[in-house]
C-alpha positions in Angstrom: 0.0 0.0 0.0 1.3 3.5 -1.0 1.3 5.6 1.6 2.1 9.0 2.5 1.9 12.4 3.8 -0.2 15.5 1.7 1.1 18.7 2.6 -2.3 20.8 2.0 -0.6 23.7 -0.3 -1.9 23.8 -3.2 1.5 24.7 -5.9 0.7 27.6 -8.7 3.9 27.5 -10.8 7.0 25.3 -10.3 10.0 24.9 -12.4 11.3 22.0 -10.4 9.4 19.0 -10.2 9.6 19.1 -6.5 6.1 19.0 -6.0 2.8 19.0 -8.0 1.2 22.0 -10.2 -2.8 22.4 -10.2 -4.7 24.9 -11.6 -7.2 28.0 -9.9 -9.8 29.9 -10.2 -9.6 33.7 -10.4 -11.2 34.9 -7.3 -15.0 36.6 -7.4 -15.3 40.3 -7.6 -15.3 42.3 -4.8 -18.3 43.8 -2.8 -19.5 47.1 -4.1 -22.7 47.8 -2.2 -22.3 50.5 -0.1 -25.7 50.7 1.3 -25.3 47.1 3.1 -23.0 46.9 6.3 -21.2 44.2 5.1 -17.3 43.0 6.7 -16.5 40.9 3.1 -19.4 38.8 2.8 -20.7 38.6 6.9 -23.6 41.2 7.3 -22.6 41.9 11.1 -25.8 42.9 11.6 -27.7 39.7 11.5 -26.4 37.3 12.6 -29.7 35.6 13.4 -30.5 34.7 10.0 -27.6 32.6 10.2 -29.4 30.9 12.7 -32.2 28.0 12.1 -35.1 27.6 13.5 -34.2 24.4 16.1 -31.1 26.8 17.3 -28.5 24.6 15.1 -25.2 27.4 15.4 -23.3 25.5 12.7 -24.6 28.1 10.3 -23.7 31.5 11.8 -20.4 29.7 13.2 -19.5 29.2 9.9 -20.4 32.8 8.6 -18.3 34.2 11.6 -15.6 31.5 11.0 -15.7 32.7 6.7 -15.2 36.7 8.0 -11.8 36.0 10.2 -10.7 33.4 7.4 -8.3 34.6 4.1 -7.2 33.1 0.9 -3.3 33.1 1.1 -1.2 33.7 -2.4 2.7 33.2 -1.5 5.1 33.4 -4.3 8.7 33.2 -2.9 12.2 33.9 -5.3 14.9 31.4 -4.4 18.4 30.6 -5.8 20.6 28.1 -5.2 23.7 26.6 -7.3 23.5 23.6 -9.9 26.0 21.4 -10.4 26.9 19.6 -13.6 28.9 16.8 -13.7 30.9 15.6 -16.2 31.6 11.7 -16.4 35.0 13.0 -17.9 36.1 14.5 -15.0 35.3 18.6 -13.7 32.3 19.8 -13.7 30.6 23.3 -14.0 28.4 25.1 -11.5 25.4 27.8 -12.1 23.5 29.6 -10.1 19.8 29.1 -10.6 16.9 31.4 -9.7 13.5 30.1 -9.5 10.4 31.0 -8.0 7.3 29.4 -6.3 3.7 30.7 -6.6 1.6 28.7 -4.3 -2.2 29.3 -2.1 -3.5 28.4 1.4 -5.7 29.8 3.7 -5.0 32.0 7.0 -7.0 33.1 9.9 -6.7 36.3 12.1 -6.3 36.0 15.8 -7.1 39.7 16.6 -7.7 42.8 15.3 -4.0 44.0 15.0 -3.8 42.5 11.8 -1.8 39.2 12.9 -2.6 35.8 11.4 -2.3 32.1 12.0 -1.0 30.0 9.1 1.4 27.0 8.3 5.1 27.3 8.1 5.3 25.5 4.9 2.7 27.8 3.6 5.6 30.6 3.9 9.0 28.9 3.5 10.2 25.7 1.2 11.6 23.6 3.5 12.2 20.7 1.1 14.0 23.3 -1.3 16.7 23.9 1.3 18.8 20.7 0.7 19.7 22.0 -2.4 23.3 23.4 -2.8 23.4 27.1 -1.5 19.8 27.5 -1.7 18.8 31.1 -0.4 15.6 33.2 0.0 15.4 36.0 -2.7 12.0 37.6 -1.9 8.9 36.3 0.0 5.6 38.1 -1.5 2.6 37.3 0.4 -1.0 38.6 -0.1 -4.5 38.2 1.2 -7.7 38.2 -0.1 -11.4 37.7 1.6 -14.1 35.4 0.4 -15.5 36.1 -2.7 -12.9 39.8 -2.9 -10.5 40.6 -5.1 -9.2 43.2 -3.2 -5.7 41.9 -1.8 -4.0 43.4 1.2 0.0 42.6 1.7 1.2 40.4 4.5 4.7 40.0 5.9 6.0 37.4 7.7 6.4 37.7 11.6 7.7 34.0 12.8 7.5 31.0 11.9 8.9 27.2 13.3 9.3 24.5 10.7 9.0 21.7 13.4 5.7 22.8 14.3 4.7 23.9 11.4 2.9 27.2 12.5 3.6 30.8 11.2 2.5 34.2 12.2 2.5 36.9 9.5 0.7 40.0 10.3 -1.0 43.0 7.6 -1.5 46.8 8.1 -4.5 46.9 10.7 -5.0 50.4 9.3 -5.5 48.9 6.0 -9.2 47.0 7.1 -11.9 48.4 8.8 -13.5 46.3 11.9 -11.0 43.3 11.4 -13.2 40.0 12.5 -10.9 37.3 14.1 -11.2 34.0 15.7 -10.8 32.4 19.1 -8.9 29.4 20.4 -10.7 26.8 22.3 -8.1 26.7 25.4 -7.5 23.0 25.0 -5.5 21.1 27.7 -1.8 20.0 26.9 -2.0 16.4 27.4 1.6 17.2 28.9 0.1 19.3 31.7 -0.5 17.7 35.4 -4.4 18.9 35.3 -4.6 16.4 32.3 -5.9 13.4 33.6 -8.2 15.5 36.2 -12.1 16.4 36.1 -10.8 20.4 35.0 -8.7 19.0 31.9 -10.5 20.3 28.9 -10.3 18.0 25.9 -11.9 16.6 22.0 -14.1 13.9 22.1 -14.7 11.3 19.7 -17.1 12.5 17.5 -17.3 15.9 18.1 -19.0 18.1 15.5 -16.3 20.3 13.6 -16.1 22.6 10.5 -13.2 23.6 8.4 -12.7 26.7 6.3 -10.3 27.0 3.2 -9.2 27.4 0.0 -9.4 24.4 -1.3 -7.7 23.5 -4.4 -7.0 27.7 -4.5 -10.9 27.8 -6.0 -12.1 30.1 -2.7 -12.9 29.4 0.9 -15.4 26.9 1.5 -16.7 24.9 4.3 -16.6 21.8 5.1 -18.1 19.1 8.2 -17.3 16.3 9.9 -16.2 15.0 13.3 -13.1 14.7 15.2 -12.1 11.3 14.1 -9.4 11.0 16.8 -8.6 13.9 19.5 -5.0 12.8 19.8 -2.5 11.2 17.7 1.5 11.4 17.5 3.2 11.6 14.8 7.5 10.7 15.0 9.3 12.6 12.7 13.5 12.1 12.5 12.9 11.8 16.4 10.5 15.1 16.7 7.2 13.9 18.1 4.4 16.0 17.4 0.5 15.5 18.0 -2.8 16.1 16.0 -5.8 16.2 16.0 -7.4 13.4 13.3 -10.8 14.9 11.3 -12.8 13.0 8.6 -13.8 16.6 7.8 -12.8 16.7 3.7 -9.4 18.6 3.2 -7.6 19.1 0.4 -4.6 21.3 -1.3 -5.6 25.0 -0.3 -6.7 24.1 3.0 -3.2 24.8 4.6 -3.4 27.2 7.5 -7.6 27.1 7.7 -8.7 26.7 11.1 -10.5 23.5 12.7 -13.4 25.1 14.4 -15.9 23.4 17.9 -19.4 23.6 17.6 -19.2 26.8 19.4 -16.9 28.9 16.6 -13.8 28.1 18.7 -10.2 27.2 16.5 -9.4 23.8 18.2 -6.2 23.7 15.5 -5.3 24.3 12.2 -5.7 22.4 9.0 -2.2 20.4 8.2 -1.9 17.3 6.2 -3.6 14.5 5.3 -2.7 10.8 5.0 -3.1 9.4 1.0 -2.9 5.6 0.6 -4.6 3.5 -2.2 -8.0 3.1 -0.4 -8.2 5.0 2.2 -10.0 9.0 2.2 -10.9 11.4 4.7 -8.0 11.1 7.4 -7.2 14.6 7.8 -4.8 16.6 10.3 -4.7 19.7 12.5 -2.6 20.9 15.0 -4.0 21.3 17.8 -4.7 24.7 19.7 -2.6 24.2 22.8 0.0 24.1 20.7 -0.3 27.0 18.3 -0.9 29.2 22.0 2.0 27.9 23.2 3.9 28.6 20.2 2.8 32.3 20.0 3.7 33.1 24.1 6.9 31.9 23.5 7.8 34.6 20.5 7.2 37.5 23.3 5.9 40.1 21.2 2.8 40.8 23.0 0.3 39.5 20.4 -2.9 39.3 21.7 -5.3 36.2 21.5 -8.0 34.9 22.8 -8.5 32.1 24.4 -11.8 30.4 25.3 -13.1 27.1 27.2 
């Protein structure tokens, strides 16, 4: 059986076969109705029609969940120096510059303009093997649902390991910036674990994901969580997830996994491809994208829910 590890980017333009092209579609037009108080698709102003009649919240939860949640477009410059061999004996060496044009998704976590993504939405890690590779340029923009309009991003941290990023836009540049919270999950690490105050997934838990799947605009998607904790042992790094049958797919890189209740329990990562076997997504779970961003001490403000 084939098996192996998705990384859910979905790749624009690639001269190097490193991994696969798809196509996209060009996002819808932006909102030009002035006369409705509308934040880029969520009319803030009803929120109960979102609502249905026997008090289901998956609706607005998801309307809320669209307005914090971006389409991602990253292209990133790189060089790094080819060498040719020659069976003869020598050999000649050139210096190569390529470029990568790939989309995800991103979520903000407050209203200062920083956002939640993956690191390998924002760097190349398998590209830095190569012989001198270097980063030329890093150009990252962001879009709303169903908006053209694009607002730059820059890159404030990110760990490869974990495979979270911050990057962070102009607050100045959006009016009323909608943003998510995190569903303060217990570290299965901490002492209050195993305790009656531990707050956990269950199996079968109601969630929802948002992204850009296949880069053809956010979308929704349901399921449950499959699995609340799995490990994953990586060149002796062991790192946990949480497993979804929620449908993921290139694009949804950097979406957030989101409760019943609107919180981010983690954020969309990979999936698992064999022959015969669909719907075994990832996320990484909220405890430790929280504990990620306390440790960059720059004062970026979350919020954290239970």
């Amino acid at each position: 059986m084939k098996r192996k590890l998705f990384i859910l980017a979905t790749t624009l333009l690639l001269s190097l076969s490193l991994v696969g092209c798809s196509a996209i579609a060009e996002t819808i037009s932006t909102i030009t109705d002035d006369s409705i108080d509308v934040t880029y698709g969520l009319d803030t102003n009803e929120f109960d029609q979102y609502i249905s009649e026997d008090g289901n919240s998956t609706i607005v939860n998801s309307a809320i969940a669209l307005a914090s949640t971006v389409e991602v477009t990253v292209n990133i410059e790189y060089s790094y120096t080819a060498t040719q061999f020659n069976p003869f004996g020598g050999g000649s060496s050139q210096s190569i510059t390529d470029n990568v044009t790939s989309v995800a998704t991103a979520f903000f976590i407050n209203n200062d303009g920083y956002l939640m993504t993956n690191a390998h939405v924002v760097t190349l890690e398998d590209y830095e093997s190569l012989n001198d590779f270097s980063y030329d340029d890093i150009d990252i923009t962001i879009n709303y649902a169903d908006s053209s309009e694009t607002f730059d991003a820059e890159i404030i941290s990110y760990d490869q390991t974990l495979d979270l990023a911050v990057i962070k836009i102009d607050p100045t540049e959006i009016e009323n910036i909608q943003y998510l919270s995190f569903y303060d999950l217990t570290d299965p690490n901490d002492d209050t674990y195993l305790t009656d105050d531990a707050i956990k997934l269950y199996y079968g838990e109601s969630v929802i994901a948002v992204g850009n799947a296949n880069g053809y605009g956010l979308s929704v998607t349901s399921g449950i969580v499959s699995a609340p904790l799995r490990y994953f042992n990586e060149d002796g790094t062991i790192t946990s997830a949480i497993q979804t049958d929620t449908a993921v797919n290139p694009g949804n890189s950097g979406g957030p996994l989101l409760n019943k209740y609107g919180y981010v329990i983690g954020i969309v990562s990979f999936k698992i491809v064999t022959d015969d076997t669909e719907n075994i997504g990832y996320a990484i779970p909220s405890y430790v994208i929280t504990s990620y961003i306390d440790t960059l001490n720059l004062d970026i403000d979350y919020t954290a829910l239970s």
